[in-house]
C-alpha positions in Angstrom: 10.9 70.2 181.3 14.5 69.8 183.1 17.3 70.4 181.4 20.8 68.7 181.8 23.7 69.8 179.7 26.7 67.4 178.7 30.0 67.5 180.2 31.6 71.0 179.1 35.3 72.1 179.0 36.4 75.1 177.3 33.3 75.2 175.6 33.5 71.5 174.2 31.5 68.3 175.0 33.6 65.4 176.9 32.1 62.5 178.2 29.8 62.5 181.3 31.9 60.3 183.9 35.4 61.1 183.5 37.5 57.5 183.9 40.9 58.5 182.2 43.6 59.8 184.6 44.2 62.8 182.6 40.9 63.4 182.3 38.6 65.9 183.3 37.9 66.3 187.1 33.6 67.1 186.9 31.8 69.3 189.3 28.0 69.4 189.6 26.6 72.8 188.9 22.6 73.0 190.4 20.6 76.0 189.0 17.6 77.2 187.8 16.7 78.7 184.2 13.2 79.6 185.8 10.5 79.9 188.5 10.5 82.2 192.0 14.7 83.3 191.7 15.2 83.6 188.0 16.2 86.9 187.8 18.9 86.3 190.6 19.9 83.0 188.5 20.0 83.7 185.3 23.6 84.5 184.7 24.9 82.7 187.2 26.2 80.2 184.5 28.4 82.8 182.9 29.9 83.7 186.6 30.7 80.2 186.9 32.1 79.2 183.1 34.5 82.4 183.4 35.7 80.8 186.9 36.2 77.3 185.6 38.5 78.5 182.9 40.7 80.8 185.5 41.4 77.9 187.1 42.1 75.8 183.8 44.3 78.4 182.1 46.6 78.5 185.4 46.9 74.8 185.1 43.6 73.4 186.4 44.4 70.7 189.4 47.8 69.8 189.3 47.7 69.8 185.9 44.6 68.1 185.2 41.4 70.6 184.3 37.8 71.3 186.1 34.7 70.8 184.0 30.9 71.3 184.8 28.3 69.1 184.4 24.7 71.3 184.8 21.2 70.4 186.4 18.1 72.6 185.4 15.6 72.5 188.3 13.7 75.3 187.3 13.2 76.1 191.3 11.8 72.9 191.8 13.1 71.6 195.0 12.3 67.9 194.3 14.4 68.4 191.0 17.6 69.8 193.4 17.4 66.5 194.7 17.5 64.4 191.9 20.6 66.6 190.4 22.4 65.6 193.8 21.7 62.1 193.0 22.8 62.4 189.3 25.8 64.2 190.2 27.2 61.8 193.1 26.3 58.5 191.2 26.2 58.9 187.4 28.5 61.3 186.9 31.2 61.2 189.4 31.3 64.4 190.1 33.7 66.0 192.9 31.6 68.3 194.4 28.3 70.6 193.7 27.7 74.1 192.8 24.5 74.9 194.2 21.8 74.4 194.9 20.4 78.1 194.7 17.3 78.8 197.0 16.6 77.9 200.9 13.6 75.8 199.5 16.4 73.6 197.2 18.9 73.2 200.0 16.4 72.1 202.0 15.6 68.5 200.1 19.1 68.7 198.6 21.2 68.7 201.8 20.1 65.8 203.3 20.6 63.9 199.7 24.2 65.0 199.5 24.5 64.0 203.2 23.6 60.9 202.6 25.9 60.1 199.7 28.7 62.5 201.1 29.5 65.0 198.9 29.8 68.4 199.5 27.2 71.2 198.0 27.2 74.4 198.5 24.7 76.9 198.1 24.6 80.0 196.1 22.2 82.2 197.7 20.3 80.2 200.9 20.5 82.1 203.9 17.5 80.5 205.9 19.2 80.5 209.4 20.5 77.3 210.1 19.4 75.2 207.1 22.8 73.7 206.7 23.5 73.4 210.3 22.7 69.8 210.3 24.6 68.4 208.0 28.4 67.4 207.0 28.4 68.2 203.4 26.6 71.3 203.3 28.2 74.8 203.0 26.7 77.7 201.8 28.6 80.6 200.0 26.1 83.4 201.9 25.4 84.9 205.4 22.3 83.8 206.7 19.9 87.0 206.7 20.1 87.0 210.4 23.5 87.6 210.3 23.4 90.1 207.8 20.2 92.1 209.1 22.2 92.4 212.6 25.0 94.3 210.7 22.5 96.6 208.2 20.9 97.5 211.5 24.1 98.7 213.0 24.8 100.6 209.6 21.6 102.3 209.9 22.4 103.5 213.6 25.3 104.6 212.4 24.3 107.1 209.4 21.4 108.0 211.5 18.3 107.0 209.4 15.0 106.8 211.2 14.0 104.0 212.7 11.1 104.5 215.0 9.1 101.6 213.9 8.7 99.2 211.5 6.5 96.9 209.6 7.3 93.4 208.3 6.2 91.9 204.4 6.9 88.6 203.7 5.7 86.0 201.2 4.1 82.6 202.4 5.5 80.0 199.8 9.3 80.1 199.8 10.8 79.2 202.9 13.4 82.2 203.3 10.3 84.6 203.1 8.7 82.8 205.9 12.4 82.5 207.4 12.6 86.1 207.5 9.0 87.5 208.1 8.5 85.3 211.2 11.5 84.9 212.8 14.7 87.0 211.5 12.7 90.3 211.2 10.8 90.1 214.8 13.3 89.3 217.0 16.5 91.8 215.4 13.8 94.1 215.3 12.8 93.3 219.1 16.6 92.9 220.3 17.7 97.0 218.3 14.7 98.5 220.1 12.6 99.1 217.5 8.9 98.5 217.7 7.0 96.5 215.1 3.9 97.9 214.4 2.1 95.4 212.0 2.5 92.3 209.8 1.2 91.2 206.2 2.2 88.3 203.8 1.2 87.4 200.2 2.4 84.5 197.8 5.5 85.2 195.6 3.3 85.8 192.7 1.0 88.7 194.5 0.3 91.3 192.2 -2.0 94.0 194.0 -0.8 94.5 197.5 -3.4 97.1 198.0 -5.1 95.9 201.1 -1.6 94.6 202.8 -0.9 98.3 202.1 -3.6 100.0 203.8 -3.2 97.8 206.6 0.1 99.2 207.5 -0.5 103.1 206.3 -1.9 103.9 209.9 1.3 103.0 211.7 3.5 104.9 209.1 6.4 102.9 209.4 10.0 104.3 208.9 11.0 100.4 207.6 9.3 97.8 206.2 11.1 94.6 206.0 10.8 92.9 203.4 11.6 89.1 202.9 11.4 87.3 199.7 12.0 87.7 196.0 12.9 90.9 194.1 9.2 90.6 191.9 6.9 91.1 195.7 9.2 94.1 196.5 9.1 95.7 193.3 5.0 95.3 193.5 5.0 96.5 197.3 7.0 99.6 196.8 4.8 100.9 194.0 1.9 100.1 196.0 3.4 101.7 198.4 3.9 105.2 197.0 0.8 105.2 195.0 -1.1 105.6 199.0 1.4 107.9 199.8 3.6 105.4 202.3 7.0 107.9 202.8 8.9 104.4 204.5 11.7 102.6 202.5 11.8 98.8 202.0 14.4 97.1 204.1 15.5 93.5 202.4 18.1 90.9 202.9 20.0 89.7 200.1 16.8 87.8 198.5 16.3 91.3 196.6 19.7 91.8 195.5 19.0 92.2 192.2 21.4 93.7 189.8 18.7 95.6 188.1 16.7 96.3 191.4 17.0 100.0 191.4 16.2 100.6 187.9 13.2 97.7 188.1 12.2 100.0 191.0 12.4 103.2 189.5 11.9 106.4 191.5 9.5 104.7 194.1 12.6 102.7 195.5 14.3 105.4 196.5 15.9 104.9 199.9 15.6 100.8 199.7 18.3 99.7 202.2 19.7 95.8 201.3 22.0 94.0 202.6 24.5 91.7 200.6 27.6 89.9 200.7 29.0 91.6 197.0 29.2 95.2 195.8 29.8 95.7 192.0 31.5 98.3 192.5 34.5 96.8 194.6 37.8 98.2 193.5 40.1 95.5 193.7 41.9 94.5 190.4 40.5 91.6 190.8 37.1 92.5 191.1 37.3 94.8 188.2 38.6 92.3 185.9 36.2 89.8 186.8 33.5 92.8 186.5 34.7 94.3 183.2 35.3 90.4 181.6 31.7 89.5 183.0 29.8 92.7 181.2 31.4 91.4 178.0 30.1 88.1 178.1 26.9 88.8 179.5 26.3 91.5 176.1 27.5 88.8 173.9 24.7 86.3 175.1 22.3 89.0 174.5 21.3 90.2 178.3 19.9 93.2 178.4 19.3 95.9 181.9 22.6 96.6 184.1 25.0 94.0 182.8 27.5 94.0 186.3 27.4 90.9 187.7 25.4 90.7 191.0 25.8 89.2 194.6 24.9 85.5 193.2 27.4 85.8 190.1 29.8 87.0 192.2 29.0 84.3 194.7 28.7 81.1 192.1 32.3 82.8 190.7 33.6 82.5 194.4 32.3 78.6 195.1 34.2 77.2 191.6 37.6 78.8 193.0 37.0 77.6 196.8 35.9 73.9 195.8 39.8 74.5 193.1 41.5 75.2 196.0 40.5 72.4 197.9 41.2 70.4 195.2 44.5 71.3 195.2 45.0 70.6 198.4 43.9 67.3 199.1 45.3 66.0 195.4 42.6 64.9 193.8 42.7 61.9 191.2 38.5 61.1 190.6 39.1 57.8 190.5 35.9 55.9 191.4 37.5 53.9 194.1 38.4 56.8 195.5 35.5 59.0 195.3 34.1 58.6 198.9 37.6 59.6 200.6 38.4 62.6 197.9 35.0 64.3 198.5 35.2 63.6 202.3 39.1 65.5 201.8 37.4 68.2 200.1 34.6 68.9 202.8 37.5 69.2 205.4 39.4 71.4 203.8 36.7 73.8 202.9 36.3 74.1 206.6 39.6 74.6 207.4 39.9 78.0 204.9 40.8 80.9 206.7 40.6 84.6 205.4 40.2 83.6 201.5 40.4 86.9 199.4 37.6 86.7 196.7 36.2 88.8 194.0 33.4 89.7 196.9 36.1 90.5 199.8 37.5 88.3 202.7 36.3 84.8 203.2 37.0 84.9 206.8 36.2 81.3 207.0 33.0 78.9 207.3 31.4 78.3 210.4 30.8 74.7 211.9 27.1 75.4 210.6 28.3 75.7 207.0 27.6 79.2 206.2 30.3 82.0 205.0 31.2 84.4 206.7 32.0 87.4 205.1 31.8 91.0 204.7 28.5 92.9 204.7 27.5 95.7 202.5 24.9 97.6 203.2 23.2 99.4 200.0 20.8 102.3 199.2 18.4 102.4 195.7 19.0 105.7 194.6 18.4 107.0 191.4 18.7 104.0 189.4 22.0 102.4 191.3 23.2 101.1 194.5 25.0 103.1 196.6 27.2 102.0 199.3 25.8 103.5 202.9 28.5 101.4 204.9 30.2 98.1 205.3 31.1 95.3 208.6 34.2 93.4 207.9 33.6 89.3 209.1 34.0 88.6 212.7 37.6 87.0 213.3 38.0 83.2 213.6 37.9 82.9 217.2 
């Protein structure tokens, strides 16, 4: 069943459309409490409730605080949808938080298109799936992006790299994003020879005869695109017929609790992501440190940090605030159409944005983020940083 949750501010219930001038400015918040990406969703809420009242506590929008209004889709992409239509027409919200997945974004965008108001995505990095449209934005690098920079990391540090094979799964569209297109041709352009393909569905669990079909080839990387569950499953399957070549994954894997979901056989998994949980800004360690303490009190268990998509939905509540700011919002129904049109232009006019993830260098005419990459290693139970690239400069 979807879920919606009322209006909340500071942990109280307001009404849904906000009419009074002092009154609430909403935002839409998209995400999913189940399905293919729960385990990089599930505490996205907290990331995004400890933003909201940053913001309110330094005097909200000219005086006037954010609230959230939330949409369970359970990764159901006709459900992203119909909380873009909810959002932009019952409740008057500014803006929208989300959607999460490449497969939500995909039905969304052209919905928030249409009624013009701006979404942007916590974790889609399909190449190009925002490209089209004027309200989309998405708070990640696509994994073409990103895979060109772990490559160059990997040059760098000198890891082998004499061939590779490429995993992907069949039914979500990052994972055919990746396997068919972002993998081959990086691969192809760094040199490196692909020696075999296999796919599965997201919910594969025995991987033995995808395997044995790349054993032969021994591959020093297998490239993995799609969820963290398939990678967990296809390591162990790995190891148990004695495959020495580590996974290679975009930041679909990016799970907090990867590398102890992993256990010994990840050893030497190599992802790429936009957020390192160790960052040593104060910033970042407050927002770390506050983040464990809420996530303990709502009873989560495994490596409390918060991960790339906390970090990420954090990052979108303050960017969409800023803009807010800017363009002196007032929510006023009349007004609607113009305010969200201000707020789109002035997310595209940001320039070199510290965050709690690094520097925002600014979002391209296609919609997506560009920021700095970090390349990380599974070892014994942690990431590990192996090596960074700063964003490209705004030329």
């Amino acid at each position: 069943m979807i879920r919606r949750r009322p209006l909340m501010l500071a942990g109280l219930a307001v009404p849904a459309i906000a009419t009074a001038q002092a009154g609430p400015l909403p935002l839409g918040f998209t995400t999913a409490k189940s399905g293919n990406w729960v385990s990089l969703t599930r505490r996205n809420e907290i990331a995004v409730n400890l933003a909201v009242e940053e913001v309110n506590a330094s005097g909200g929008i000219h005086g006037r605080p954010i609230a959230i209004r939330t949409f369970d889709t359970a990764s159901r992409p006709e459900q992203a949808a119909i909380a873009t239509r909810q959002f932009a027409e019952d409740d008057g919200a500014l803006a929208v938080i989300g959607p999460f997945s490449s497969s939500e974004c995909r039905v969304a965008f052209p919905v928030g298109d249409r009624l013009g108001i701006a979404q942007m995505a916590i974790a889609s990095s399909a190449p190009g799936l925002a490209a089209p449209f004027r309200f989309a934005f998405r708070n990640t690098s696509d994994e073409a992006y990103l895979f060109e920079r772990l490559l160059s990391v990997v040059r760098e540090k000198g890891i082998e790299t004499r061939n590779a094979a490429i995993a992907y799964t069949t039914d979500e569209v990052i994972g055919r994003s990746m396997g068919t297109s972002v993998f081959p041709n990086l691969l192809q352009a760094a040199g490196i020879p692909v020696t075999g393909t296999v796919s599965f569905p997201v919910a594969a669990f025995d991987m033995s005869a995808q395997v044995a079909q790349m054993r032969g080839a021994a591959p020093d990387l297998v490239c993995m695109g799609g969820p963290p569950e398939p990678a967990i499953v296809l390591v162990r399957e790995m190891r148990r017929q004695g495959m020495r070549g580590r996974i290679v994954g975009g930041t679909t894997i990016v799970d907090v609790n990867l590398p102890a979901r992993m256990g010994a056989d990840g050893n030497g998994t190599l992802v790429s992501s936009t957020h390192f949980y160790n960052f040593d800004s104060p910033r970042a360690i407050a927002f770390r440190d506050e983040f464990v303490r809420r996530a303990q009190a709502a009873g989560e268990t495994g490596d409390l940090r918060p991960g790339m998509y906390d970090a990420a939905a954090h990052s979108i509540v303050h960017f969409y605030a800023a803009a807010m700011r800017q363009v002196r919002v007032t929510g006023e129904r009349a007004r609607l159409a113009a305010e969200r049109a201000a707020i789109r232009d002035a997310l595209r006019a940001m320039r070199n944005v510290e965050t709690i993830e690094g520097t925002l260098a600014r979002f391209t005419e296609q919609g997506d983020a560009l920021k700095t990459t970090y390349v990380l290693e599974v070892r014994d139970g942690n990431f590990v940083l192996v090596g960074s690239r700063p964003p490209p400069g705004n030329a």
